[in-house]
PAKESE-492919 format. One record per residue (C-alpha): residue number from 0; chain; x, y, z. Coordinates in steps of 0.1 Angstrom, whole numbers, plus 5000, padded with zeros to 4 digits. Layout:
BEGIN
{NUM, A, {X, Y, Z}}
...
This chain:
BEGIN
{0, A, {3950, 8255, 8245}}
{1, A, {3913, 8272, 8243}}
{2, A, {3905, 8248, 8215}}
{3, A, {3919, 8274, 8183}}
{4, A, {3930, 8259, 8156}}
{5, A, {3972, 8261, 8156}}
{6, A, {3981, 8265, 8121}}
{7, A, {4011, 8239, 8111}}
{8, A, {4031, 8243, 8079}}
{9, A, {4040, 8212, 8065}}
{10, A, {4055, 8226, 8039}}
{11, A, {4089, 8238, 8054}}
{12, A, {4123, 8223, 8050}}
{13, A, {4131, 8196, 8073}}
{14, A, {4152, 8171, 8072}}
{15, A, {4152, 8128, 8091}}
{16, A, {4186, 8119, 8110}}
{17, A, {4192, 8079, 8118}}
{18, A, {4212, 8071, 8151}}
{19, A, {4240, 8048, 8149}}
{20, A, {4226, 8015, 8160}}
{21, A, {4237, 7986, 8176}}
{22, A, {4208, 7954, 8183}}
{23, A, {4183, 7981, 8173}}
{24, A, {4195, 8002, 8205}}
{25, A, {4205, 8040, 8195}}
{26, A, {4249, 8044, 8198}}
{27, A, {4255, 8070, 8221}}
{28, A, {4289, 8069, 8219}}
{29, A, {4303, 8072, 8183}}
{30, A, {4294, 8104, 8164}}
{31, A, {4256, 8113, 8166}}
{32, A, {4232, 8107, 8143}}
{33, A, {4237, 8112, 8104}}
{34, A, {4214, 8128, 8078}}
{35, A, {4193, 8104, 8058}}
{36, A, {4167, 8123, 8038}}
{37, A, {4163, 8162, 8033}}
{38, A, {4130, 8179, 8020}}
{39, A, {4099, 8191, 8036}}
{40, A, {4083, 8185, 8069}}
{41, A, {4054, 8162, 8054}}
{42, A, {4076, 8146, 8034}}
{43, A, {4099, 8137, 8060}}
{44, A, {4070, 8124, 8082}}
{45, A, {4060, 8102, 8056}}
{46, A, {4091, 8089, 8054}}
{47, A, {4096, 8079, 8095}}
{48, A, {4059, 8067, 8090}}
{49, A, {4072, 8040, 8065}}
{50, A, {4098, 8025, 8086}}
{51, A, {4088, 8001, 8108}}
{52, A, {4074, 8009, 8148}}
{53, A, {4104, 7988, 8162}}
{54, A, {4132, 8010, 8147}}
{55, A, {4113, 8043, 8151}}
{56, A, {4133, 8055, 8176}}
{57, A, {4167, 8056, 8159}}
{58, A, {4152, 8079, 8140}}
{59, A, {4146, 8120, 8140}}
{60, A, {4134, 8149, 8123}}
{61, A, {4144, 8184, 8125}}
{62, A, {4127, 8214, 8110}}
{63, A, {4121, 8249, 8120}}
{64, A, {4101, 8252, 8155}}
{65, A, {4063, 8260, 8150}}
{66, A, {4053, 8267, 8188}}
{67, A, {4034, 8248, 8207}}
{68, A, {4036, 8218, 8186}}
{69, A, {4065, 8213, 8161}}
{70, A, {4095, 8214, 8180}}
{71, A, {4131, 8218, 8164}}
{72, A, {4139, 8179, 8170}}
{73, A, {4108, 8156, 8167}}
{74, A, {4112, 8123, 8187}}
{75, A, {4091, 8092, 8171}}
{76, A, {4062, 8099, 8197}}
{77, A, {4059, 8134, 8186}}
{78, A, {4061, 8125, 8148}}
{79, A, {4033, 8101, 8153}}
{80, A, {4016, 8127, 8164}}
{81, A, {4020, 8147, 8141}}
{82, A, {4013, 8123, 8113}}
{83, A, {3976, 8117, 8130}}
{84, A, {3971, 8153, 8130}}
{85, A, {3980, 8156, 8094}}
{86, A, {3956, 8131, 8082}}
{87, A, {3924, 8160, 8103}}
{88, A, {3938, 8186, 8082}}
């Protein structure tokens, strides 16, 4: 990046999905991950942000690609990520 500033819109639908878990280890095996909360992209972030580090990564959000950095499925690290750029803008 040449150090523009890449507009994010934090105000598009998205939507947090919980893997099945078994001892706090994601369940690959049964039938994906299930919707827990629908609304909009900062919304959703605040909600992964309030659950606690260790279970983090049961947990995703999907929302409408924004290239480079939203991606359609946002893994925990990328979230975090996300939520620390939030708090510049």
């Amino acid at each position: 990046m040449d150090g523009a500033e890449v507009p994010i819109r934090f105000d598009v639908p998205a939507i947090i999905r919980k893997w099945p878990s078994l001892h706090n280890a994601r369940r690959i095996d049964g039938t994906g991950p299930y919707l827990l909360i629908e609304g909009t992209l900062d919304e959703c972030i605040r909600e992964f942000m309030a659950k606690p580090e260790s279970t983090r990564h049961l947990y995703e959000i999907l929302t409408a690609p924004q290239p480079p950095l939203v991606t359609e499925i946002l893994s925990a690290e990328h979230v975090a990520e996300l939520a620390r750029l939030r708090e510049f803008l």
